[in-house]
N, C-alpha and C positions, 0 to 999 in steps of 0.2 A: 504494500500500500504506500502510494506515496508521501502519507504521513508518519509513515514506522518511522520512528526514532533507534537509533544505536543505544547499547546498552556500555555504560563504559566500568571498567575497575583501574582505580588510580592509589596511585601509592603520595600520600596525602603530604606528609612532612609535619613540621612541627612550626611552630609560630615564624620560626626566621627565615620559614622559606621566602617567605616576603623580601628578603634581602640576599635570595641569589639569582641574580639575571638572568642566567641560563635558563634554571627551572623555572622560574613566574613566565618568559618568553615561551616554552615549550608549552607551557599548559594555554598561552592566551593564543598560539598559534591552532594549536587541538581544536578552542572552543570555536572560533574563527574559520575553520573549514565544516564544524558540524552543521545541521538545518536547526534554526531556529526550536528550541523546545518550548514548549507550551505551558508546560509545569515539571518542575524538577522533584524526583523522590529520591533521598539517602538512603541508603546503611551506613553507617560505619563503624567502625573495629570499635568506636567512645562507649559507646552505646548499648550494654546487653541487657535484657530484661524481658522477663517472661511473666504471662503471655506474651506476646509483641504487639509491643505498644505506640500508639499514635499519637505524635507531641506537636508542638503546640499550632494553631491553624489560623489564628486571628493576628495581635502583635506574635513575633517569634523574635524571641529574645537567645543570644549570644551566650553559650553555656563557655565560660573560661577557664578550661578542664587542663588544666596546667599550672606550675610553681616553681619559684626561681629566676623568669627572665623579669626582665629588662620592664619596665612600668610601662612602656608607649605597645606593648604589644594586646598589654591589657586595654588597651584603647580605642582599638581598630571594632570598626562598626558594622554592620550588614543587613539594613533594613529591605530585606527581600519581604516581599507580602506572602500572604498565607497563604496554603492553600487550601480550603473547607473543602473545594468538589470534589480534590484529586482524594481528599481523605474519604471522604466518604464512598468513594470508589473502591480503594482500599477495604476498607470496612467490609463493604458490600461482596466482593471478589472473596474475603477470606471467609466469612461468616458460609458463603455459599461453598466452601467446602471443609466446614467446622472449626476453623480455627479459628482460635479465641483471641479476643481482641483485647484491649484497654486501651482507654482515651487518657493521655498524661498530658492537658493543657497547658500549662506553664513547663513542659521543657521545651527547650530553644535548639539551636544548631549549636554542638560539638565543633571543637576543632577539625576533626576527620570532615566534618559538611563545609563549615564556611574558608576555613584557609583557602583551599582549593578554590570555591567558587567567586573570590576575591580578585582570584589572578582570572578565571575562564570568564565569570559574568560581574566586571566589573562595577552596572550600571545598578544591579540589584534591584532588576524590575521584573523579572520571570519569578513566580510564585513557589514557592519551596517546601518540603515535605521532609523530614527527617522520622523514621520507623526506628524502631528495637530490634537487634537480634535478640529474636526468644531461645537459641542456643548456639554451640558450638559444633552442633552435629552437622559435617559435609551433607551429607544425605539430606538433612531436614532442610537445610537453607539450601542446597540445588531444589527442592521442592517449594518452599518457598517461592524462588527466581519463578518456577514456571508458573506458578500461581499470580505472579505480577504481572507474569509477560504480555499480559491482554493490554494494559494499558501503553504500552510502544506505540499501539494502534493508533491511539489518541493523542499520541503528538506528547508522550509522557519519556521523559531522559532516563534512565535506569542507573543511578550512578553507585558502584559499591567501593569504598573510601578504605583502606587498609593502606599496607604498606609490605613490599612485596618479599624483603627478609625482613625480620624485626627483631633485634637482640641489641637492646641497648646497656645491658653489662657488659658486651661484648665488641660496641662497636668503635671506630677509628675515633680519637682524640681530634682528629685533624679532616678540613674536608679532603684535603689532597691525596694522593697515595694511592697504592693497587689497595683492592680488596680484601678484606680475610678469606681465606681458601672458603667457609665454608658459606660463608655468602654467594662468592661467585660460583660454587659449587652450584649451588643450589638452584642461583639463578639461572646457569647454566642448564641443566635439568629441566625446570618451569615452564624456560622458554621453548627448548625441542619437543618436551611433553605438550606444550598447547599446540604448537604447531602440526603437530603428530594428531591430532583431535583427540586424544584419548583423553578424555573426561573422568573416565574409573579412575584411571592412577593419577590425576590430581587429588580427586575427591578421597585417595587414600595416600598424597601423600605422606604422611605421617611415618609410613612401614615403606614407600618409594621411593623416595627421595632421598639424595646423599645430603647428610647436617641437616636433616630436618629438626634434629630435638634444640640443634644450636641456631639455625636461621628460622625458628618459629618457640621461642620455651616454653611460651603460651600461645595458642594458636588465633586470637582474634583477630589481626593483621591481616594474617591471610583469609580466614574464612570472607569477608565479604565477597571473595572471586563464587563463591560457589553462587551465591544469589544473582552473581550476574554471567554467570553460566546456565544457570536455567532459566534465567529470565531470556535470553539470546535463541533458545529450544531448537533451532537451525538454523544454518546457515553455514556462511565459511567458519574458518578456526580461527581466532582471536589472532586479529591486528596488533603487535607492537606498537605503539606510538612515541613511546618517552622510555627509554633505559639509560643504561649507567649507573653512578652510586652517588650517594649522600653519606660522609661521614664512613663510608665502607655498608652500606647499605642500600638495598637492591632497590631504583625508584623506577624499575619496571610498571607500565601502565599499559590498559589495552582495551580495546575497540572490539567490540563484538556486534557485528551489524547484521 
């Protein structure tokens, strides 16, 4: 249909990306070649809570889920308007195949929703929607994904906001520098596995993948690929758009149209 939207998973960063050129240019160039979205729906790694919950749809307020930096990060603003229809479509899509909802009106966008849509949708006029993962289960959030996938239809962006290694005990002091082995390991792997379309042995990276326990030690990072693997349900095998590293971490992102 000429108004499917692309499902995207982007490896989000943390407050400062604001201050690396490279990465704010890649993501504003990404948003820049997509079609106009209509209304924007999250995941992101911020965010778990079960049932899967629907946050806020009227004002949406800036959740500032981070400590330690710099006061002007705390500062940055993103008055995207709600989105009430897209929620209720939501709603409506999940109740219609039993899954349980909750309405949490007063949360806002995580860092995993707005950093990103600061550099992609500068102007902060497309309507926004941030969801709960209600787990960590591959299997449940690829089910999930295909349960959302109706609304692509309607001019709706699929965006799942992780980060594509995440081990911050483990990663680089410095932006500069090669990789730790088990980063690019891994990223290594990621990428010829998605390319390869094999869907399974993402969804069980865990027992697949080389450093998995070290480029995932908690797996919320990655899990938002799976909601936007089944929200995508055919087509080609996920687009690379943006790789290389951050700090020695993987900020692979990918397009799945």
């Amino acid at each position: 249909m000429a108004d499917r939207m692309p499902v995207l998973y982007l490896s989000h960063g943390a407050p400062p990306l604001a201050d690396d050129p490279t990465w704010t240019r890649e993501l504003a160039g990404w948003s820049a070649d997509l079609p106009r979205p209509k209304a924007i729906l999250v995941v992101s790694a911020h965010w778990e809570e079960a049932p899967l919950s629907i946050g806020a749809t009227t004002t949406v307020p800036l959740v500032y889920d981070f400590w330690g930096f710099p006061e002007r990060y705390y500062r940055v603003t993103y008055p995207a308007p709600g989105a009430p229809d897209l929620a209720a479509k939501v709603e409506r899509l999940l109740r219609s195949t039993t899954t349980p909802v909750h309405r949490d009106p007063t949360r806002g966008l995580d860092h995993g929703a707005y950093v990103p849509l600061v550099e992609m949708f500068p102007s902060a006029d497309i309507p926004v929607l941030q969801v709960s993962m209600p787990s960590l289960d591959p299997t449940e959030l690829f089910d999930l994904g295909r349960k959302l996938a109706p609304l692509r239809d309607e001019g709706v962006l699929v965006i799942g906001s992780g980060f594509f290694t995440h081990n911050l005990s483990a990663m680089r002091t410095g932006v500069d520098g090669p990789p730790p082995s088990w980063s690019a390991e891994f990223d290594h792997w990621g990428a010829e596995t998605l390319a390869a379309g094999d869907v399974d042995a993402v969804l069980d990276f865990e027992n697949k993948a080389p450093g998995a326990s070290l480029a995932h030690p908690r797996t919320e990072h990655f899990a938002p690929l799976f909601v936007a693997l089944g929200a995508q349900t055919t087509g080609p095998t996920p687009r690379t758009v943006i790789d290389g590293y951050w700090f020695g971490l993987a900020k692979r992102s990918l397009q799945l149209d």
